[in-house]
C-alpha positions as MATLAB code, in Angstrom:
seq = 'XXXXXXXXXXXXXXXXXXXXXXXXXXXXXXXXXXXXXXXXXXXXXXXXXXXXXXXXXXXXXXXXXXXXXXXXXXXXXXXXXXXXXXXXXXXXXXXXXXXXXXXXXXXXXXXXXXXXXXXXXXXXXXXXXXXXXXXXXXXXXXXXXXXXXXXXXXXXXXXXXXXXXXXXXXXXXXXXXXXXXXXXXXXXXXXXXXXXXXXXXXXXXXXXXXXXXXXXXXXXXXXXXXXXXXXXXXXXXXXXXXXXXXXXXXXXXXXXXXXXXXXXXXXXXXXXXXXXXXXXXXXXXXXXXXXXXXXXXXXXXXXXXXXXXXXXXXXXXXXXXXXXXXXXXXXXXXXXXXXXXXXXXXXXXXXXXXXXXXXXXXXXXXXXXXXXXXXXXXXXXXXXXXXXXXXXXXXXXXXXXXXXXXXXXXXXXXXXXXXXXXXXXXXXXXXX';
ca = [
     -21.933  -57.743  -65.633;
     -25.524  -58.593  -65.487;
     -28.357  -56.728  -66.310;
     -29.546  -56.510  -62.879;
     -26.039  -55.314  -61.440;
     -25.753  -53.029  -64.170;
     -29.265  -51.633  -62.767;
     -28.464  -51.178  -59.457;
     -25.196  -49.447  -60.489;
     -27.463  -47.192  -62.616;
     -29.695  -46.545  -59.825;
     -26.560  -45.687  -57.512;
     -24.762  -43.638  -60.225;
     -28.258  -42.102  -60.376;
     -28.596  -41.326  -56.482;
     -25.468  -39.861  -56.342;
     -26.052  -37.738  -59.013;
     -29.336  -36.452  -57.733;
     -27.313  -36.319  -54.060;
     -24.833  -33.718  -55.364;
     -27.013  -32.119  -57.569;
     -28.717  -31.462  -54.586;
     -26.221  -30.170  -52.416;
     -24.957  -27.715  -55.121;
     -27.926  -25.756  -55.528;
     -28.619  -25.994  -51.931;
     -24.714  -24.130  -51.331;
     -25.811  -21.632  -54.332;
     -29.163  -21.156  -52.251;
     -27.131  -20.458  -48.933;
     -24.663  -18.163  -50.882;
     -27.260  -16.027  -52.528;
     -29.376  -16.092  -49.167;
     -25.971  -14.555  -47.277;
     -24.885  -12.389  -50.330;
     -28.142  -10.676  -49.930;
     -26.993   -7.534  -47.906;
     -28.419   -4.088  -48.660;
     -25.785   -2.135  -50.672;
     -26.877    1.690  -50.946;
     -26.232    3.827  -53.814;
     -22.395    5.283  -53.556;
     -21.110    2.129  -51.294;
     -17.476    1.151  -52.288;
     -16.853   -2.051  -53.986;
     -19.981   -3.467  -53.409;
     -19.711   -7.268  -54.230;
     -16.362   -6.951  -51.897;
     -18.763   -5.535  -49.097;
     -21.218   -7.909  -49.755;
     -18.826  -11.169  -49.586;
     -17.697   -9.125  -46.173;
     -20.652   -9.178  -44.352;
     -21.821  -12.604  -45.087;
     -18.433  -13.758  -43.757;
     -19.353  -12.175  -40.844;
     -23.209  -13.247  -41.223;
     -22.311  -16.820  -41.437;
     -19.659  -17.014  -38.294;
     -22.035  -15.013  -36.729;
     -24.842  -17.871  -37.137;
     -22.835  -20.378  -36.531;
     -21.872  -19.172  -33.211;
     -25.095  -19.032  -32.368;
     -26.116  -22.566  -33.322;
     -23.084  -23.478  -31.180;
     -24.192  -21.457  -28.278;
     -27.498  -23.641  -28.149;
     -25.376  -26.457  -26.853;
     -22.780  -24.949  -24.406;
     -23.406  -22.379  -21.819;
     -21.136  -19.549  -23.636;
     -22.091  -16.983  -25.290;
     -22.543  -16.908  -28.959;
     -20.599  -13.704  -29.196;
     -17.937  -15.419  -27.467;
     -18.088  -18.378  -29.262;
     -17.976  -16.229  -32.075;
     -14.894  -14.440  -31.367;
     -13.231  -17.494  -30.587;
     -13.673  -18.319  -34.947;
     -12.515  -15.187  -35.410;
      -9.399  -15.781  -33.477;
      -8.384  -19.008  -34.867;
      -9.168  -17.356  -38.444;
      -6.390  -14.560  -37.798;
      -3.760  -17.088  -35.887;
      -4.462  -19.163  -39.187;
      -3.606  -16.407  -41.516;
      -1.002  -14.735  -38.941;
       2.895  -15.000  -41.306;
       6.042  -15.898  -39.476;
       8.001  -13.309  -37.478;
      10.309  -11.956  -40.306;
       8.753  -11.932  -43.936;
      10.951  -12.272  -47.170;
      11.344   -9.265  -48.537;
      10.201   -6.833  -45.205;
      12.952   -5.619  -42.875;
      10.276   -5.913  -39.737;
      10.742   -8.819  -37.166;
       7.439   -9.038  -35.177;
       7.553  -11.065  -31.735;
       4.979  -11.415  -28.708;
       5.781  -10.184  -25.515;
       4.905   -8.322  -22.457;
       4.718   -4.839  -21.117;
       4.313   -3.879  -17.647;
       2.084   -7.338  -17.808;
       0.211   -6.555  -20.756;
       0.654   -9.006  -23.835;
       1.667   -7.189  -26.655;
       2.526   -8.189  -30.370;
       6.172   -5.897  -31.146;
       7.829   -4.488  -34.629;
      10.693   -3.953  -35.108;
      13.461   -3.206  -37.812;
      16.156   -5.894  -38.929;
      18.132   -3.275  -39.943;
      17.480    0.182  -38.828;
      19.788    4.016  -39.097;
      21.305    4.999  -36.312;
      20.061    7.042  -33.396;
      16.620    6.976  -32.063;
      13.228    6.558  -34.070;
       9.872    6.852  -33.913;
       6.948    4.131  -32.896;
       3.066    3.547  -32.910;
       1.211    2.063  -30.456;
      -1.701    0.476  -31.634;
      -4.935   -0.596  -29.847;
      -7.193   -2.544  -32.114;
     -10.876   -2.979  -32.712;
     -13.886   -5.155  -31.746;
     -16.161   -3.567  -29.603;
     -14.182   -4.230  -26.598;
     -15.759   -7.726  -27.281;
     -13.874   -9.020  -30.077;
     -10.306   -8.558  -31.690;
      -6.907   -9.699  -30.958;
      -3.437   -8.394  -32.528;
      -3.436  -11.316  -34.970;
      -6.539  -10.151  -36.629;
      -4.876   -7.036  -36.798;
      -1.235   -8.385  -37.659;
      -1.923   -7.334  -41.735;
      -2.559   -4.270  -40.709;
       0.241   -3.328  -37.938;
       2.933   -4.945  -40.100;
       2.309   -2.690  -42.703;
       1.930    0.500  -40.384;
       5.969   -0.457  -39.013;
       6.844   -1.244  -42.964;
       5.778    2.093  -44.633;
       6.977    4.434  -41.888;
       9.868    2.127  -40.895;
       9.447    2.392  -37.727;
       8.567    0.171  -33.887;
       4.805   -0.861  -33.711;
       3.368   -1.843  -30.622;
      -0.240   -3.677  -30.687;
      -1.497   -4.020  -27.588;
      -3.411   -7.512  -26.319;
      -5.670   -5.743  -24.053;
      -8.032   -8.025  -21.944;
     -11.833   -7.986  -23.668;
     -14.956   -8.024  -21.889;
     -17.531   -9.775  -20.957;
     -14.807  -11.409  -18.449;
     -13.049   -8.149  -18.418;
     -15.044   -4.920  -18.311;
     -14.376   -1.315  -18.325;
     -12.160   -0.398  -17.311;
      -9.519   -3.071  -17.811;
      -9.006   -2.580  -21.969;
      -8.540    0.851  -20.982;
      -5.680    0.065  -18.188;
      -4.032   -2.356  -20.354;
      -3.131    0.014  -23.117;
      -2.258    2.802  -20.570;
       0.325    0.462  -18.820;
       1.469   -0.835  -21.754;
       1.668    2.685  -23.363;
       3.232    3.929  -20.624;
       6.260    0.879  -19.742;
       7.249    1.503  -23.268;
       7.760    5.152  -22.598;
       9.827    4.301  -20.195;
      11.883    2.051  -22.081;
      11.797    3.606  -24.815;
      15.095    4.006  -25.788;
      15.834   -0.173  -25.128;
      14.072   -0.509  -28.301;
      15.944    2.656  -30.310;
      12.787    4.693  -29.756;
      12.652    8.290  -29.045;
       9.820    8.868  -26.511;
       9.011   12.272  -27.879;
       8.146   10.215  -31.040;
       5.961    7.835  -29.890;
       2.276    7.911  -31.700;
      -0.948    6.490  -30.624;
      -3.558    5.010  -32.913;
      -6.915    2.748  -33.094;
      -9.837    1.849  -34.706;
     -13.204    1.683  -33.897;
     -13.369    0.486  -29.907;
      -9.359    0.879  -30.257;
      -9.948    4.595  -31.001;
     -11.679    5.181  -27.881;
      -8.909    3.509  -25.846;
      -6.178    5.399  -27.920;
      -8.051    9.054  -27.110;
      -8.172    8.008  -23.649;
      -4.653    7.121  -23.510;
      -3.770   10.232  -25.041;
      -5.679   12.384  -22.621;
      -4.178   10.806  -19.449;
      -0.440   11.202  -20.745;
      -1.367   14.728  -21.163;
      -2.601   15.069  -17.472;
       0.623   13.031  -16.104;
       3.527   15.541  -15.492;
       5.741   12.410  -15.635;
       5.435   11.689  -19.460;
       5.541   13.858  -22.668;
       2.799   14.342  -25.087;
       2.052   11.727  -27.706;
       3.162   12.617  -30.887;
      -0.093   12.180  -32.368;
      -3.373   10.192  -32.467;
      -5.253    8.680  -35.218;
      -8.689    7.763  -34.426;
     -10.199    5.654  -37.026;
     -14.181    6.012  -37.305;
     -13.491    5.817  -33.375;
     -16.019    5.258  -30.270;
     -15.793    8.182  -28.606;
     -19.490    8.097  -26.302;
     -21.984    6.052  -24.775;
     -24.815    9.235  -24.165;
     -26.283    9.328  -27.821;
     -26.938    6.312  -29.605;
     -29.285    7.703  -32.124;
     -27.252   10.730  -34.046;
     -28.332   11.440  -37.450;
     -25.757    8.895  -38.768;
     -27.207    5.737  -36.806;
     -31.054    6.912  -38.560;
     -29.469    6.850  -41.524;
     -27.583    3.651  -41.214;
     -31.461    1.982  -40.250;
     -32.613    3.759  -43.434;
     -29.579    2.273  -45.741;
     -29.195   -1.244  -44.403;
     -32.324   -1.763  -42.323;
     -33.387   -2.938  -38.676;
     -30.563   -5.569  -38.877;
     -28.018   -3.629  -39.503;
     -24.614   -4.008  -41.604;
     -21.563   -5.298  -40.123;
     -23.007   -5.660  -36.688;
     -26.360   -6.097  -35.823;
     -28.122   -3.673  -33.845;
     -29.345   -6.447  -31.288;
     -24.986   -7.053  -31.048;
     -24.169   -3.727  -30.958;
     -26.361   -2.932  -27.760;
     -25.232   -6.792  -26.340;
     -21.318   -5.597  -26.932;
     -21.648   -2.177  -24.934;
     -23.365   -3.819  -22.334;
     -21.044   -6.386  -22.103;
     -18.517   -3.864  -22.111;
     -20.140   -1.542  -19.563;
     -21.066   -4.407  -16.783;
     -19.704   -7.227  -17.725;
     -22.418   -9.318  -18.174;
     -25.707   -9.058  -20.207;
     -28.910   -6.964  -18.550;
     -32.263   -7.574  -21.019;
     -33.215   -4.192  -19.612;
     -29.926   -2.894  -20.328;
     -29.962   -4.101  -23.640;
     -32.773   -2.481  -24.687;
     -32.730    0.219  -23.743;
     -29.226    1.047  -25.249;
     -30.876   -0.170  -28.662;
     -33.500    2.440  -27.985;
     -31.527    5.378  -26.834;
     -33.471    5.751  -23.495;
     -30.120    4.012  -21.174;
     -30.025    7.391  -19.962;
     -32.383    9.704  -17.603;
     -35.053   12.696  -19.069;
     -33.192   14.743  -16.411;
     -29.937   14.302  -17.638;
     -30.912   14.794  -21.582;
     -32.341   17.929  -20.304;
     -30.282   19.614  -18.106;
     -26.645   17.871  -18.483;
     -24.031   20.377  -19.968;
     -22.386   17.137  -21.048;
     -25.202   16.184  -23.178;
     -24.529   19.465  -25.557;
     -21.680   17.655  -26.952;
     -23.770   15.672  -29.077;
     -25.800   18.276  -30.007;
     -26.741   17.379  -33.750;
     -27.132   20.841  -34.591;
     -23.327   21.593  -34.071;
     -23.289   18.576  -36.814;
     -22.421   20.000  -40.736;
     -25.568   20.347  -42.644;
     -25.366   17.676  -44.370;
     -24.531   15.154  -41.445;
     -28.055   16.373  -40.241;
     -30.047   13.729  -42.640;
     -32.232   11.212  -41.071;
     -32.804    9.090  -43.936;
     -36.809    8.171  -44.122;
     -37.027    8.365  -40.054;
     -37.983   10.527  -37.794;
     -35.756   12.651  -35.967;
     -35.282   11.765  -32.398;
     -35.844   15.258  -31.491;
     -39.172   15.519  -32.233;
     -39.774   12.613  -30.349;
     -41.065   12.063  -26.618;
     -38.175   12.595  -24.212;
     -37.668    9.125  -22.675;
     -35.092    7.492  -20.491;
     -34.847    4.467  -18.058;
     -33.809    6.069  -14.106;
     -32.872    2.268  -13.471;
     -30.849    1.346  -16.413;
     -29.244    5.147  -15.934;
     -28.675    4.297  -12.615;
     -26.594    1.094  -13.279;
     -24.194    2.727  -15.978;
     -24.014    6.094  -15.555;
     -20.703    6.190  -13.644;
     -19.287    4.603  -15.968;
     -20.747    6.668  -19.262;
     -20.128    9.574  -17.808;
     -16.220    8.435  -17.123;
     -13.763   10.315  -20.127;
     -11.719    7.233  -19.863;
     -14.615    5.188  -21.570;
     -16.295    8.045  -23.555;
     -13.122   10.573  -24.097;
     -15.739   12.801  -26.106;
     -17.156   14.421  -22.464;
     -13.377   15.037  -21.049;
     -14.231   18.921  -19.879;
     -10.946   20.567  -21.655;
      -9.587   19.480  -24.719;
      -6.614   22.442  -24.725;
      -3.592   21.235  -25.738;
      -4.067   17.912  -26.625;
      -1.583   16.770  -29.522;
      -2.360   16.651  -33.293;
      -5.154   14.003  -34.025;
      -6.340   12.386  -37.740;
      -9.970   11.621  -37.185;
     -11.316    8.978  -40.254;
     -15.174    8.955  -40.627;
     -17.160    7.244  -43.048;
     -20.216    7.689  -44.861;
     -21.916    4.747  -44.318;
     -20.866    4.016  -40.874;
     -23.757    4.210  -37.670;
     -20.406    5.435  -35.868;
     -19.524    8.266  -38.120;
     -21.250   10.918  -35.839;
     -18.584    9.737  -33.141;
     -15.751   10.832  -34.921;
     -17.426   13.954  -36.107;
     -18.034   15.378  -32.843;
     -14.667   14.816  -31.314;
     -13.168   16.489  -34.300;
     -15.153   19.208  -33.220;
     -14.626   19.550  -30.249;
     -10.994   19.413  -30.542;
     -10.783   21.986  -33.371;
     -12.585   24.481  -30.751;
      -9.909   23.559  -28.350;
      -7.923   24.896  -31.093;
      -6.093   21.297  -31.341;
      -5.109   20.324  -34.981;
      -7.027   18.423  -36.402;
      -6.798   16.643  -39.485;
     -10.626   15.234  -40.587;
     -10.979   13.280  -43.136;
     -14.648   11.946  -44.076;
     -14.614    8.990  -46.601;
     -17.485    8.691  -48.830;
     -18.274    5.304  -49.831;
     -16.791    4.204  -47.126;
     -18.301    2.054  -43.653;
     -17.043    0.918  -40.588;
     -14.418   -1.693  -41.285;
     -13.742   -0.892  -44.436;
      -9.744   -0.526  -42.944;
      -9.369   -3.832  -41.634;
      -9.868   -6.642  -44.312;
      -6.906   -8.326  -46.490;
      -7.055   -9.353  -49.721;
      -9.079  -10.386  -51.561;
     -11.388   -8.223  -49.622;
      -9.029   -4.958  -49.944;
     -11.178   -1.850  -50.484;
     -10.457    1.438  -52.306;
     -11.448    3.615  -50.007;
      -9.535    1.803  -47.259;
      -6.704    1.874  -49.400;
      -6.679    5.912  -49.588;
      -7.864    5.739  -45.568;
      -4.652    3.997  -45.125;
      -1.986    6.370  -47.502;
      -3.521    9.124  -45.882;
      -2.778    7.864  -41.974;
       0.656    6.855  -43.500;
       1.134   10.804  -44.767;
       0.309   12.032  -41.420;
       2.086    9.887  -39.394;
       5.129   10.911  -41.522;
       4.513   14.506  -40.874;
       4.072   13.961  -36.537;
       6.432   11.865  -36.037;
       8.956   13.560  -38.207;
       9.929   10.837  -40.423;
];
């Protein structure tokens, strides 16, 4: 080789050097810039929930990026990553080692993702039916396939996760139908799949916790069907009338304007999907700032008392560094009200404002410290211990809304113990 080609192979050796030099510290740059998430004092497994939310943080840009050049949605667009992440991850029907066969199929209509034993005792058994997570938005029964499996392999029994229809192409009250029909066919059929309909359990997180108290209410109303053995609401939606309890002041005060998991911008861009199927700027913002609903009905509405943050525990009652909304200027929007208010006010999409809670079945309520949706869960459990319902609350410090859902590597403690202690309850209700 000459000395000139032996230059010009220096020089290339050279460029690429430089070229992936390059791109390495720009990936560390990107990493560190998405690892940056606010991680309060007392936050479980905080690298875990850091490498969580800039998962999310990074999909969640991406989607938008995308969005730029098609005419979807980037929360759409968004949930369709999410989607192809769980089908991706989603095992075969029978795992070796489990005795649970999982198939898809429908009920009354409804697309649902089943559970059952390979080899089960005799007689009939008990079942969950399980309504997932995501907003309304976001969420399919893949994403929560981890999950389910392991609900219908510790209490060896049927699981049923419901494929309810999402909005912004199907709002309230659709998600709300589709686990109702679905609950309610299986009741009915019950004993086709060895399952004793006496024995039959609802549960669901997050969005899925508002469908599952729902569902539970209505089966208690229909003379037609028994009782659900029990509901577990997991840091559950349970209202749309108070977006600013102590717990979302604190939430701004721990992690900031944008947020944690989801974004306050999202969060108000989900529900309004959810509640009209489409997105209103007006609506938007004004479910952001807590004024979607109308001075007169703040004031005067009996419904409004059950998010009184007085009936809160003391020490739920902390605004962080903010001031309390309460000794703010009343304000509300009579047009936004106007558009959603029907639907708010509905106990099928906020189960919190159902007028009796009397005899409603025994209910595990999970809330978590660091969660904007803790106060949710806090006032149902409330409200149904007045009724005189049992209750079983558990409030998980350290904890924040998700903190159930991810697999491993991203397994947290206090999910963990979240988990064993649904799995001890079930086992009492449903008399396994």
């Amino acid at each position: 080789m000459g000395i000139f080609e032996r230059r010009a192979s220096n020089k290339q050796s050279g460029f690429w050097t430089s070229a992936a030099s390059v791109l390495f510290i720009t990936w560390i740059l990107v990493v560190a810039y998405y690892m940056n998430n606010p991680t309060p004092d007392g936050l479980c497994d905080p690298w875990k929930y850091r490498a969580f939310a800039a998962g999310k943080r990074i999909a969640s840009d991406v989607a938008y990026a995308a969005s730029l050049f098609t005419s979807l949605h980037s929360i759409q667009i968004f949930r369709s990553f999410v989607d192809l992440a769980a089908l991706m991850r989603t095992p075969h029907p029978e795992v070796q080692g489990s005795n649970i066969r999982s198939s898809v199929t429908t009920f009354d209509g409804v697309k649902v993702r089943l559970y059952e034993l390979i080899t089960r005792k005799a007689g009939l058994g008990p079942a969950i039916v399980f309504m997932h997570g995501g907003a309304f938005v976001i969420g399919s029964t893949a994403m929560f396939d981890k999950l389910t499996r392991r609900f219908a392999e510790e209490l060896d029994c049927v699981v049923v996760s419901i494929e309810y229809r999402l909005a912004p192409e199907h709002p309230f009250p659709a998600a709300y139908e589709d686990c109702l029909n679905a609950t309610k066919w299986f009741m009915d059929h019950a004993q086709d799949y060895h399952v004793d309909r006496s024995r039959i359990g609802v549960a669901g997180d997050s969005a899925g916790g508002a469908l599952a108290a729902a569902v539970s209410q209505i089966l208690h109303d229909e003379p037609g069907y028994p009782d659900v053995a029990l509901q577990a609401l997991i840091y559950p939606i349970t209202q749309f009338i108070d977006n600013h309890t102590p717990a979302t002041f604190l939430s701004i005060s721990h992690f900031g304007e944008g947020g944690s998991i989801v974004t306050w911008q999202e969060a108000g861009e989900f529900t309004c999907f959810y509640l009209l199927g489409r997105l209103d700027d007006r609506v938007v913002r004004a479910l952001i700032d807590n004024t979607h609903t109308s001075v007169e009905f703040r004031r005067d509405s009996p419904l409004a008392q059950y998010v009184n943050h007085t009936l809160l525990p003391p020490h739920m009652q902390d605004y962080g560094h903010l001031t309390p909304p309460h000794r703010k200027e009343l304000k509300g929007d009579d047009i936004v009200w106007d558009q959603i208010d029907e639907i708010v006010l509905d106990p099928r999409a906020s189960p919190l404002l159902r007028r009796n809670m009397t005899g409603l079945p025994p209910t595990f309520v999970a809330t978590c410290e660091f969660d904007p949706l803790r106060d949710h869960g806090a006032f149902y459990a409330l409200r149904l211990k007045d009724a005189r319902v049992p209750v079983t609350w558990e409030h998980y410090r350290g904890g924040f809304h998700g903190v159930l859902g991810p697999a491993w590597p991203l397994v947290f403690e206090v999910g963990e113990k979240m988990f064993q202690d649904l799995i001890e309850f079930a086992r009492e209700h449903l008399a396994i």
